[in-house]
N, C-alpha and C positions, 0 to 999 in steps of 0.2 A: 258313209259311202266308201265304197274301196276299190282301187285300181293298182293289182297287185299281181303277180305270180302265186303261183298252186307251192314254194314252198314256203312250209314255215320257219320263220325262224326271225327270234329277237322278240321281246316284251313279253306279252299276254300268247304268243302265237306259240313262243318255244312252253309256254306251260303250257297249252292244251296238246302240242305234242306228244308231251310228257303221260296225261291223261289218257291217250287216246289207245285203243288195240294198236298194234306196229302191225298186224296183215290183217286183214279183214277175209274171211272165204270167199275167194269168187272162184266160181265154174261155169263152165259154159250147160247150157240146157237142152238137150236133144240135137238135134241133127239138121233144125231148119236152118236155110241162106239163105236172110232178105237181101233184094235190091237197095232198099228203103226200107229197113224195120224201123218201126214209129208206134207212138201213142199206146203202151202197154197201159193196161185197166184189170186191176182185182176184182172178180165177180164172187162176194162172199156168198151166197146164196148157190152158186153152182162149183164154188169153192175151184174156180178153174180163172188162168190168166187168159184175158184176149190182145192182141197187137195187131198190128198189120203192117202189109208189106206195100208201101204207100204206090211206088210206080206200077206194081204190077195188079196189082187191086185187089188182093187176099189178106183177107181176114182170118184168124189163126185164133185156136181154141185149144189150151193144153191145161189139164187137168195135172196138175205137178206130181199127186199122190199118185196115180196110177200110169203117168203115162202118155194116156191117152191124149188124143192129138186129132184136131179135126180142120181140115181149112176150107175157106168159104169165098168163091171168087165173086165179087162186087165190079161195077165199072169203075172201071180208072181214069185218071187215080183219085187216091183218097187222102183225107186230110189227117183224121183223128176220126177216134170212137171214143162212145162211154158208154157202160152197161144201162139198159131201160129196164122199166118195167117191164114184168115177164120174162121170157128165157128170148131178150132181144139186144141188141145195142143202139142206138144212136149215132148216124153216120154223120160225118161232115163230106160230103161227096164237092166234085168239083168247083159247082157256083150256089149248091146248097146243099138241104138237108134230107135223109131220109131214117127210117127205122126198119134195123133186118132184125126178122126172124129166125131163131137159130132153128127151130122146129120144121118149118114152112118150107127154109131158104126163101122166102119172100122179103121185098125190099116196100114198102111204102112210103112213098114222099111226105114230106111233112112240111117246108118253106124252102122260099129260096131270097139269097139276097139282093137280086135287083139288078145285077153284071150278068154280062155275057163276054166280058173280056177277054180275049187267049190268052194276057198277060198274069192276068190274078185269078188265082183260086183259092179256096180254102185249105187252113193250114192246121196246126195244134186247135185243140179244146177240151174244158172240163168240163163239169156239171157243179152249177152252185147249191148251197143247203135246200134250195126253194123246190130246186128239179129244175131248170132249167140248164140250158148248157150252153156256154160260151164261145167262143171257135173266132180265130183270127185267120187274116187273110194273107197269103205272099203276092208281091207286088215285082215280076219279075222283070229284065231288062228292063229297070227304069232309069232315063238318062240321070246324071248327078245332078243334083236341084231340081228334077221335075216333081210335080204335087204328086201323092201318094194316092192311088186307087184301091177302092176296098177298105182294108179299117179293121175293126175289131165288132163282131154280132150277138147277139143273145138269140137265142132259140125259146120261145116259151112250149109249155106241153100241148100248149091244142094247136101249136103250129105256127102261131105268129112271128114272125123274123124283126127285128129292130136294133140299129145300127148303132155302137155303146161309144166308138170312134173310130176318126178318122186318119189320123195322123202317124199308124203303125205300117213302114214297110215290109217289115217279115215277120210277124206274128208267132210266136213260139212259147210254151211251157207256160200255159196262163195254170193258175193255183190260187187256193186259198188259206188266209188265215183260220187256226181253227175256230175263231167264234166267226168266221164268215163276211169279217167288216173290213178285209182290205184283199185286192184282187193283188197279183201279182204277175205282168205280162210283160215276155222280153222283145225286143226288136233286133234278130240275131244280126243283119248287116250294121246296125247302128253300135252293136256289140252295149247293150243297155238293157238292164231289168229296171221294169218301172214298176210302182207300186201305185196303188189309186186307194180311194174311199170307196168302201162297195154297201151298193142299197138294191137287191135280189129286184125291188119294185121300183127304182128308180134310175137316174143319171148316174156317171163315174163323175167323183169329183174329187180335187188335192193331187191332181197328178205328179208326183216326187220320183227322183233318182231313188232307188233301192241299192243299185251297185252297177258300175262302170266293167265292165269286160277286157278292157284294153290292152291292160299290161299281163293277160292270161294268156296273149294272142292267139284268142278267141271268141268268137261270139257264143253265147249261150242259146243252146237247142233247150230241148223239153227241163219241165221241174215239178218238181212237187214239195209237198207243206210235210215235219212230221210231226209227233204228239206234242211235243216239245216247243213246235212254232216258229221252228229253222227253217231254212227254202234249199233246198237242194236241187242243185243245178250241174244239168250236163255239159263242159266245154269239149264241144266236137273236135277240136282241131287240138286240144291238148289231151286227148285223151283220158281225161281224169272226172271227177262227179267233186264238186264243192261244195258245202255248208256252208251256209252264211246265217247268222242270226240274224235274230228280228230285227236289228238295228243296221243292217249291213255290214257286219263286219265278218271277213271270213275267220272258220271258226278248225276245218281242216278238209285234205283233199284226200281224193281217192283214187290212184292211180290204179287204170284198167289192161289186162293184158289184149288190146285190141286196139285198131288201129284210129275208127271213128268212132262214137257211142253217140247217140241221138237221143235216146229220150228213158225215164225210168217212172216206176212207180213203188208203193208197196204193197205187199201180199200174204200171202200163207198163213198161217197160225198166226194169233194174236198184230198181226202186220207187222212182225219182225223181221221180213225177208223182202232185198228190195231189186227189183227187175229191171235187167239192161238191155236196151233194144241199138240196133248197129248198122251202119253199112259196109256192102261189098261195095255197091257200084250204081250211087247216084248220077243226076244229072251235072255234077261239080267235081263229086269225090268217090276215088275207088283205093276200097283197102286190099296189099298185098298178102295178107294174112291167110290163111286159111279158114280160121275162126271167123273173117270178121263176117259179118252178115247174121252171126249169130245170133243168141237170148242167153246171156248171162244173169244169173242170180248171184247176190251179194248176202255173204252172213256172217254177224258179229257187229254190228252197228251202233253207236251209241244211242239211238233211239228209234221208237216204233210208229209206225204209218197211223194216219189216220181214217177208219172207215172210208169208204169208196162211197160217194154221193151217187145218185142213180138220176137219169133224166125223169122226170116225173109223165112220159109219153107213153 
């Protein structure tokens, strides 16, 4: 476990320094301004990134090799998506779930979790090896020491909704190992990534510290797994993307020329290239930047993404 600052330096830390590229490429991607850009997802099959722009409710479709660029206005706001079957994604919409059609623009409901609270809505989620898709909830203006509403859900493909727990205030950057046997999900005000036992058909179980956030002053927003079976994690408020190995320990950081960065994924050829989603101007925080709200891509990384799991709906 580790409660540390994004430098490194001293033991094990100043030699992966050593190891490591000293710049990594990043550049910013096209020209869009999220409010809220969140939840970026590689769709190998249409070989194009989707994200969205969680307050205002647009869904964002950019084909990197050409260009092209398509956006898609959804009710807001939105949680997270991950690509479905067919030329669709799987929404996490406000109290639940649906499936858009990129073809159609058609939205299909598929479950919902049980709430109708103005306080909690649905936040990050993946898709696990099975198809199914995972999605936590934020639990906002909740007084200090009151019980947590909402929790962390599973979505199966014919629709069934079932609640995996309870005990997560702001649900963020759930991922997986890549043999699929430990989920990884952060609680950003708790500034905590937990790790569990994951069984696709059954309960979380073994719930463990992964890594403490604290001394980064930061909570951890979005994350992902890479070939490797490192978890890379976005600290929003220090502006940089972290590496931790499988064991928790941080491994090196990634300083971003932008003000907040939310969440990332990998993409492109062989998943060597990894995508950074940002804000202008949430309901908390607004970057003075010009860039920020932007889509940055990162290249030169020590290692490469893992396939993009599709919801099985």
């Amino acid at each position: 476990m580790l409660s540390d600052s994004c430098t490194l330096a001293g033991g094990g830390a100043a030699d992966t320094a050593r190891m490591q590229p000293p710049h990594p490429d990043i550049r910013r991607l096209g020209t869009t301004r999220d409010q809220l850009g969140e939840s970026p997802c590689w769709d190998a099959e249409a070989q194009a990134l989707c994200w969205i722009d969680a307050l205002v409710g647009t869904v964002h479709r950019l084909v990197p090799a050409t260009g092209m660029l398509a956006s898609h206005a959804l009710p807001a706001p939105l949680g997270a998506i991950a690509p479905a079957q067919g030329d669709a994604v799987v929404v996490a919409l406000r109290h639940g779930f649906g499936r858009y059609d990129f073809g159609t623009r058609q939205m299909t409901m598929l479950g919902d979790i049980g709430l109708s609270d103005v306080d909690v809505r649905l936040n990050d989620g993946k898709c696990d090896a099975a198809g199914n898709f995972v999605a936590g909830t934020m639990h906002m203006n909740r007084p200090e020491g009151a019980s947590v509403r909402g929790g962390l859900y599973r979505l199966r493909p014919e629709g069934r909704v079932e609640q995996l727990a309870d005990d997560i205030g702001f649900a963020n950057g759930p991922c997986f190992s890549p043999d699929g046997r430990t989920l990884y999900v952060a609680d950003s005000l708790a500034r905590v990534i937990w790790a569990y036992d994951y069984d696709p058909q059954g309960p979380l179980a073994n719930k463990r510290c992964f890594v403490e956030t604290h001394g980064f002053d930061s909570g951890p927003d979005g994350a992902t797994v890479d070939a490797e079976g490192f978890v890379w994690s976005v600290l929003v408020r220090a502006a940089q993307l972290a590496r931790f190995s499988p064991d928790g320990m941080l491994e090196r950081c990634v300083p971003l020329p932008l003000t907040y960065p939310t969440s990332l994924c990998f993409g492109g050829p062989g998943y060597a290239q990894l995508y950074v989603t940002s804000i202008s101007r949430s309901a908390r925080l607004e970057g003075p930047l010009p860039q920020d709200g932007g889509l940055f891509v990162v290249d030169g990384l020590p290692a490469v993404g893992l396939p993009t799991r599709r919801f099985g709906g």
